[in-house]
C-alpha positions as CSV (number, residue, x, y, z in Angstrom):
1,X,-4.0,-108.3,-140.2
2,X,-2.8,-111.9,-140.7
3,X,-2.3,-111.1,-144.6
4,X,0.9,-108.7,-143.2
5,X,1.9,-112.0,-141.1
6,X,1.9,-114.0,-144.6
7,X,3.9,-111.6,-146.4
8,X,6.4,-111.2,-143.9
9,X,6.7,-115.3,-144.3
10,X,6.6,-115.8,-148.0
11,X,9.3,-112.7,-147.9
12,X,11.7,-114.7,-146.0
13,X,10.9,-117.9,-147.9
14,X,12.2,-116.5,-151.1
15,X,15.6,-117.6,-151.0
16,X,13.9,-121.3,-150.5
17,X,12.3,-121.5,-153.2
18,X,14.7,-121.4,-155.7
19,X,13.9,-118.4,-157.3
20,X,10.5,-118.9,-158.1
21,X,7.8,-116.4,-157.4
22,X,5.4,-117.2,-154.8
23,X,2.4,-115.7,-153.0
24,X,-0.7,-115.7,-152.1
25,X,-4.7,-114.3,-153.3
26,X,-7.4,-113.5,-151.5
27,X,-11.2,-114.4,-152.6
28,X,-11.3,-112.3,-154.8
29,X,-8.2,-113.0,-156.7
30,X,-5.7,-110.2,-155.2
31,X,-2.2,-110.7,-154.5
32,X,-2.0,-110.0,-150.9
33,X,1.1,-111.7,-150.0
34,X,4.0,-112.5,-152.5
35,X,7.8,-113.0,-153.1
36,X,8.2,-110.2,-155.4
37,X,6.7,-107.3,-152.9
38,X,5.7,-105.0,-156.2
39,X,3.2,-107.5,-157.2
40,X,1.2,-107.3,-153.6
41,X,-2.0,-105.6,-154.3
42,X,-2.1,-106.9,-157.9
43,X,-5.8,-108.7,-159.3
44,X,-5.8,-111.4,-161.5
45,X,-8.9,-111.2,-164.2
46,X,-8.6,-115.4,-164.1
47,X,-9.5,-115.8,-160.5
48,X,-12.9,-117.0,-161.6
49,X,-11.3,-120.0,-163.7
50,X,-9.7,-120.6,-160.2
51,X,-13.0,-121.3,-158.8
52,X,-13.7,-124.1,-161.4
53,X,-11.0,-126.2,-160.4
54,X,-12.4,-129.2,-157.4
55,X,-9.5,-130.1,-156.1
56,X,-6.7,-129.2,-153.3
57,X,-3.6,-128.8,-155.9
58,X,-4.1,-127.7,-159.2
59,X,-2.3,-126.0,-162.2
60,X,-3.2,-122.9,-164.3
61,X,-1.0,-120.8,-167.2
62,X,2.0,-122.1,-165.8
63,X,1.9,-121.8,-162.2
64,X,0.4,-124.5,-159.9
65,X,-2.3,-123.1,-156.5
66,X,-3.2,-124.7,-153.5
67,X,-6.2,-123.7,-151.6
68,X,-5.3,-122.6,-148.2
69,X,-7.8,-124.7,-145.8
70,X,-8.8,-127.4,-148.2
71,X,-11.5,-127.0,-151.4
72,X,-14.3,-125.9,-149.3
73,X,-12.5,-123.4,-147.5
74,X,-11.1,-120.7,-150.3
75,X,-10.7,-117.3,-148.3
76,X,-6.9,-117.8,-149.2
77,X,-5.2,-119.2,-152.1
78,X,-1.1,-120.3,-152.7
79,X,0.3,-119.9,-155.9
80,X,4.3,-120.7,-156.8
81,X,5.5,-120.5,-160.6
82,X,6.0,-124.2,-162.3
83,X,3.5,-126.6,-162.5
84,X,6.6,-129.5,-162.3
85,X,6.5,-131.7,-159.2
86,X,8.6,-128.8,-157.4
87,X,5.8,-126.8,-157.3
88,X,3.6,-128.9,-156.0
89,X,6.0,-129.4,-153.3
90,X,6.7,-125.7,-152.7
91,X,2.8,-124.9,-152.6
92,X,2.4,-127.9,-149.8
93,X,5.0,-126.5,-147.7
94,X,3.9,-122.5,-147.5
95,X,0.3,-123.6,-147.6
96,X,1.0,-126.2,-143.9
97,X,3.3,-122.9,-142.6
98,X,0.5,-120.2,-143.6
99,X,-1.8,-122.3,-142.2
100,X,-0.5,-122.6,-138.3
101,X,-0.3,-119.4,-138.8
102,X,-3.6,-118.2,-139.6
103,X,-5.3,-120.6,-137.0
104,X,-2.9,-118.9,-134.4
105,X,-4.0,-115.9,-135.7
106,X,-7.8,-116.3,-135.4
107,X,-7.2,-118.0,-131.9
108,X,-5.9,-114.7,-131.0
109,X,-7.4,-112.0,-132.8
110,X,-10.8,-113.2,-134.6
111,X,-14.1,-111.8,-133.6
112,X,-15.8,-115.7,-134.1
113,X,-13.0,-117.4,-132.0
114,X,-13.3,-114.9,-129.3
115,X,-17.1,-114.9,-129.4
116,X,-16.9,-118.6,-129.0
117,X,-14.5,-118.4,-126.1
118,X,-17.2,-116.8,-124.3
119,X,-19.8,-119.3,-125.2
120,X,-17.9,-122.5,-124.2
121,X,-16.2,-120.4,-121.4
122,X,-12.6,-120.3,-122.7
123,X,-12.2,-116.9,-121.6
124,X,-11.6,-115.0,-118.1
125,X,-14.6,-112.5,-117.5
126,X,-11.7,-109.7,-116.9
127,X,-10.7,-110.3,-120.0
128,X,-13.1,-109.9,-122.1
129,X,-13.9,-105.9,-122.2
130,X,-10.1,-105.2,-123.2
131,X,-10.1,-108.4,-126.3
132,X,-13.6,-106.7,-127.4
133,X,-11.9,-103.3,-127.7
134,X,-8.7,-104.4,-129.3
135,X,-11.5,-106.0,-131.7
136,X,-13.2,-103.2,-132.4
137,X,-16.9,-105.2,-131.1
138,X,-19.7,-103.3,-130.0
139,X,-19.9,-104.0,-126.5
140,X,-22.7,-102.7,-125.7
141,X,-24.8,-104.1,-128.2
142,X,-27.9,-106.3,-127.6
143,X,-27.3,-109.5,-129.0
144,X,-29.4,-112.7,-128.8
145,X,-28.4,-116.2,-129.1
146,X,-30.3,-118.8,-131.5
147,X,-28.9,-122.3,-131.3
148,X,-29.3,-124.2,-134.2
149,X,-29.6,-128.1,-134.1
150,X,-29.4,-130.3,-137.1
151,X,-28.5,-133.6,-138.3
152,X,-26.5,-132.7,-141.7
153,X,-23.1,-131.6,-142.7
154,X,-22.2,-128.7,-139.9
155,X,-20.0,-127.0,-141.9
156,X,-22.5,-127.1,-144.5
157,X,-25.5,-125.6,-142.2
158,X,-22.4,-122.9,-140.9
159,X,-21.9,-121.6,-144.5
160,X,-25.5,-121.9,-144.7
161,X,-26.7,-119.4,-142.0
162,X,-23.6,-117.1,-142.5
163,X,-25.1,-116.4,-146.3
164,X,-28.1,-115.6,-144.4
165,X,-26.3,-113.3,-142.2
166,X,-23.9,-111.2,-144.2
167,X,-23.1,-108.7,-142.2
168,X,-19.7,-109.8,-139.7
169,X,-19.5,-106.7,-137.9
170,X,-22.9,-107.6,-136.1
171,X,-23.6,-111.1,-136.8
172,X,-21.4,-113.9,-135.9
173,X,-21.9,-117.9,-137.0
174,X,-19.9,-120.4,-135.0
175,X,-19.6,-123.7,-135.4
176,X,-19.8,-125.9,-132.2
177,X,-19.9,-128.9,-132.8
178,X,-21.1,-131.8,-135.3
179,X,-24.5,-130.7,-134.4
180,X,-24.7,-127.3,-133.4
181,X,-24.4,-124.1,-134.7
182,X,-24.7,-120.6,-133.3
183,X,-26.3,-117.5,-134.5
184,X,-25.3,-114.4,-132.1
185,X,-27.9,-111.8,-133.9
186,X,-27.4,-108.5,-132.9
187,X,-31.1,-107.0,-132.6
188,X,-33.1,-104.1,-130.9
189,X,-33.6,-104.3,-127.2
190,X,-37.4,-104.5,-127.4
191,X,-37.6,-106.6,-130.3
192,X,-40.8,-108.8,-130.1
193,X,-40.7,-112.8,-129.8
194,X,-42.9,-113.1,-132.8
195,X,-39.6,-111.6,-134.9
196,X,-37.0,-113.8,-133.7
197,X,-39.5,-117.0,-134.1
198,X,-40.2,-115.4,-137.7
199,X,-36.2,-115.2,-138.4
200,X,-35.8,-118.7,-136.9
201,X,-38.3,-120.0,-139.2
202,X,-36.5,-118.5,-141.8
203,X,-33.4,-120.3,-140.7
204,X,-35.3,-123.6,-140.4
205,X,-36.8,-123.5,-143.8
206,X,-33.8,-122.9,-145.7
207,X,-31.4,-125.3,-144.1
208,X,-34.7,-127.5,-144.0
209,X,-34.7,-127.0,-148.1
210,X,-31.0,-127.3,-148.3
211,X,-29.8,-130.1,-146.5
212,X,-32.9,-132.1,-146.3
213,X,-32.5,-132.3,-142.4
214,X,-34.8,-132.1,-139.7
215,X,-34.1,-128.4,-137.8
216,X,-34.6,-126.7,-134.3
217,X,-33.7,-123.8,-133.6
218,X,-33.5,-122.7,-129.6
219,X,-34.3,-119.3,-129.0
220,X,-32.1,-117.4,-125.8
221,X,-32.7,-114.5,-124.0
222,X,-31.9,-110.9,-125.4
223,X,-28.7,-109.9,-123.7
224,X,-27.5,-106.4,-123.3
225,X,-23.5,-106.6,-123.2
226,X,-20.8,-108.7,-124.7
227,X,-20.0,-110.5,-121.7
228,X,-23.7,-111.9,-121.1
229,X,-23.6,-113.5,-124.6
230,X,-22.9,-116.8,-122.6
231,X,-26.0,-116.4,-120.9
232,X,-27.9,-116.2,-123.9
233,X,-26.4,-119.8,-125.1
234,X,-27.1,-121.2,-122.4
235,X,-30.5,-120.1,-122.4
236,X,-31.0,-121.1,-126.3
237,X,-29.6,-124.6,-125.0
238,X,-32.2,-124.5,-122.1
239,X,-34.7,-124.1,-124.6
240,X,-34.2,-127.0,-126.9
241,X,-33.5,-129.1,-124.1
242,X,-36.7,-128.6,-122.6
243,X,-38.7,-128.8,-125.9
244,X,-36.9,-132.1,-126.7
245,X,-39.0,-133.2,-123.2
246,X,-42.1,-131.7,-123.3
247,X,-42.5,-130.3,-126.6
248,X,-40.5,-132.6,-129.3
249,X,-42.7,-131.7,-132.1
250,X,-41.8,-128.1,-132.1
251,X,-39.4,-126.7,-134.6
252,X,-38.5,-123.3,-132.9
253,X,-38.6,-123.3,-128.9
254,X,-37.9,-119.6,-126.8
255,X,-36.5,-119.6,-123.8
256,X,-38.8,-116.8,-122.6
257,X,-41.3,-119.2,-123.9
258,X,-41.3,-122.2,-122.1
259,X,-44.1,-121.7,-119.8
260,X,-44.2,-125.0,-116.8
261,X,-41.6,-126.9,-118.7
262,X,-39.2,-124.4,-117.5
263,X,-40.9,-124.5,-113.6
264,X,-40.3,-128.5,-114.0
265,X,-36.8,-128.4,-115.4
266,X,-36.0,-126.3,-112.4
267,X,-37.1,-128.8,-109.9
268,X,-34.5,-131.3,-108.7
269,X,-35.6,-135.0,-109.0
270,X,-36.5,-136.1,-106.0
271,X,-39.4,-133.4,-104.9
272,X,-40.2,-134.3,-108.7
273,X,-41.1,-137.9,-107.4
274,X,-42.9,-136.5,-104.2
275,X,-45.0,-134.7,-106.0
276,X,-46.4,-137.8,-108.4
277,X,-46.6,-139.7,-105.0
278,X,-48.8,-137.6,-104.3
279,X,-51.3,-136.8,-106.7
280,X,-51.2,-140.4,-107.7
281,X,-52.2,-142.2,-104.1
282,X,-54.9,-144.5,-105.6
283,X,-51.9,-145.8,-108.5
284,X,-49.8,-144.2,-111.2
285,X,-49.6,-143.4,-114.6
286,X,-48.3,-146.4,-115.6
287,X,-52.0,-147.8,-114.8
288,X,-53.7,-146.1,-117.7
289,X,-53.7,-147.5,-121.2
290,X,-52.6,-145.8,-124.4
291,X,-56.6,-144.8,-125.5
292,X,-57.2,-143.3,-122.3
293,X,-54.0,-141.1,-122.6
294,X,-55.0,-140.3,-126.0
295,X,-58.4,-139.7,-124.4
296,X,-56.8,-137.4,-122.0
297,X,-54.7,-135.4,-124.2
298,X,-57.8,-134.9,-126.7
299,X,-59.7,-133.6,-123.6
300,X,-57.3,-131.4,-122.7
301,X,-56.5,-129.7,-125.9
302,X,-60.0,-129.1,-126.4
303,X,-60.5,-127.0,-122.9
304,X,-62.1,-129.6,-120.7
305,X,-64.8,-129.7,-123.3
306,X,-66.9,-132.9,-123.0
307,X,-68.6,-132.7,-126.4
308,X,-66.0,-131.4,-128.8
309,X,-63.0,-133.8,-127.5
310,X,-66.3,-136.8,-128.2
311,X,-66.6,-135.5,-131.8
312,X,-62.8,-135.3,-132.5
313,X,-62.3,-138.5,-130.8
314,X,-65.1,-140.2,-133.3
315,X,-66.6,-141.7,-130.3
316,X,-70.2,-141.1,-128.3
317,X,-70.1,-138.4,-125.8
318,X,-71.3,-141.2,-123.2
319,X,-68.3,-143.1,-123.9
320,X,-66.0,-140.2,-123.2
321,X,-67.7,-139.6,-119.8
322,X,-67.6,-143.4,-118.9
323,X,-63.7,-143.1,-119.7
324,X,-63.6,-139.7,-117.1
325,X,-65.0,-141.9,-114.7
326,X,-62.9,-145.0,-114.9
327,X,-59.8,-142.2,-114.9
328,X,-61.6,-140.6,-111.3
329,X,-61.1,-144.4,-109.9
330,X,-57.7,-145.0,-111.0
331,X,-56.1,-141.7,-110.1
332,X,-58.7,-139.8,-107.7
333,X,-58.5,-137.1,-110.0
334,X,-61.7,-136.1,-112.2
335,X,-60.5,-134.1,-115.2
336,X,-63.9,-132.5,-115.7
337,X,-62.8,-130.3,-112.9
338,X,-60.6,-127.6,-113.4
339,X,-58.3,-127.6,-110.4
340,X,-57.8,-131.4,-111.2
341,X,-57.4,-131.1,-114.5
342,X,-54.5,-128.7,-113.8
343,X,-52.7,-131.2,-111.4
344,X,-52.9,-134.0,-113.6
345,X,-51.6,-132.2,-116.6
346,X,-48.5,-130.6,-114.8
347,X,-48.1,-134.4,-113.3
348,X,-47.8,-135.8,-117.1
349,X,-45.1,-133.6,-117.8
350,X,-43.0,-134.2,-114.3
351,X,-43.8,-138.2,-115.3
352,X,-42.5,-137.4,-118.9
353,X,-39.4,-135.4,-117.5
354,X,-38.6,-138.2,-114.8
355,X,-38.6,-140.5,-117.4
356,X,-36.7,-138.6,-120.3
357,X,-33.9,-138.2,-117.4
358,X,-31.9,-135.1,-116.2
359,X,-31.5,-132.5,-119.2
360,X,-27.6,-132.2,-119.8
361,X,-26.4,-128.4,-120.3
């Protein structure tokens, strides 16, 4: 454990220090690391008063702490005896030592760096079976990705889902970027798509509540080993991607849920453009107004029906007809008929995707 790492430092920094007693808590105010070894495994009943306390550096019946991390990140805490401008000093210097420490640490032996490894593909596939035992991770454990998007504070939404997700043995929350975080969820193998959307609206409304952000949440595929967790990212990415084209309005988008967007995505650019060459002979979609793609869109939502897209469209059934007809001429396509109405729609999205450009994985 690193906290044998940090007492095997502070040990030999004793002579250092001038005598002074020196150490370091855990969260929950235990000594876990210290100059004087008969004090490890001590609790102080003050630790809450600790919390109180905003800053880095800060003082307290006569000693002076320093978070280890910063303010916002408190797992550790350094302590030295004094609260005189040695102190201080002393603090600064085993709190930057412990700190390269526990980073190299974590590189090397925490389950969230190493899960993260295989998401960004830091890692050798041969490699990862043998870290995942030295870990003690379930390996073969079905996991599922669910990429979360906002615009706030990412180490905010991090702390944010990992209170949602307690449990580190099974769940993992890694921070990717100043964007993204990732849920790995571990979850039953036939666990229906209507539960993880349910979970990821849970996600969504709470980091919705808490940050005041605007929230997606890409859903990947249920994986069945450690090594496939990748896979499930990349699917999650996938997902959001594709909604971001097609389906922007959408809060939570599946991977296994796509439908055509995913057939679309798939198709490289230039057979894209051959097919709207196509379909489009007479002109383009560039010919028709913004009322008659309204027009269009209210038609289809409404199943191709003539009277019930009229009455949401406040307009006369005659005058929806006349504005089938004038679509028939531009395009050659009459919308009233099924196997037209199919082409057309799948040609609005390949337009939309051509002109959102390539998605990025």
């Amino acid at each position: 454990m690193a906290v044998r790492l940090f007492q095997t430092v502070i040990y030999q920094m004793q002579s250092a220090l001038g005598g002074r007693k020196a150490g370091v808590l855990d969260e929950n105010g235990v000594v876990v690391a210290c100059t004087d070894v008969a004090a490890v495994g001590q609790p102080w009943d003050f630790v809450a008063d600790l919390a109180k306390d905003t800053g880095d550096t800060f003082v307290k019946s006569g000693r002076t702490f320093r978070r280890l991390g910063g303010r916002n990140r408190s797992d550790y805490t350094i302590f030295c005896e004094g609260e005189d401008e040695c102190a201080r000093g002393y603090v600064g210097i085993i709190c930057v030592s412990l700190s390269q420490l526990k980073q190299y640490y974590d590189e090397k032996y925490d389950k969230i760096s190493f899960i993260k490894n295989i998401l960004i593909d830091n890692i050798m596939i041969s490699d990862i079976y043998p870290k995942a035992k030295a870990l003690f991770l379930n390996i073969e454990a079905y996991r599922v990705a669910l990429l979360i998007r906002t615009q706030g504070d990412e180490y905010a939404a991090q702390e944010i889902v990992a209170s949602l997700f307690p449990d580190k043995n099974k769940d993992f929350v890694i921070s990717i970027n100043e964007t993204d975080v990732v849920l790995i969820k571990e979850v039953k193998e036939d666990l229906p798509l209507k539960e993880l959307e349910k979970l990821a609206g849970s996600v969504v409304d709470t980091l919705g509540s808490e940050l005041m952000a605007n929230v997606k949440v890409g859903i990947g595929s249920i994986v069945g080993t450690v090594s496939e967790i990748g896979h499930s990212y990349k699917d999650a990415i996938v997902a959001l991607e594709v909604g971001k084209v097609f389906d922007n309005d959408r809060a939570i988008i599946s991977y296994n849920n796509l439908g055509i967007g995913r057939l679309i995505y798939q198709l490289p650019t230039k057979m894209c453009e051959l097919f709207l060459s196509e379909v489009f002979k007479k002109g383009s979609l560039d010919v028709l107004d913004n009322e008659t793609i309204v027009t269009i869109h209210k038609f289809f939502e409404n199943n191709l029906n003539v009277s019930e897209a009229s009455r949401q469209l406040f307009v006369h059934r005659n005058t929806l007809v006349y504005r089938l007809d004038k679509i028939y001429k531009l395009t050659g396509l009459d919308l009233r008929k099924f196997d037209d109405a199919i082409v057309f729609k799948v040609a609005m999205m390949v337009s939309k995707y051509l002109k959102t450009g390539k998605i990025n994985i």
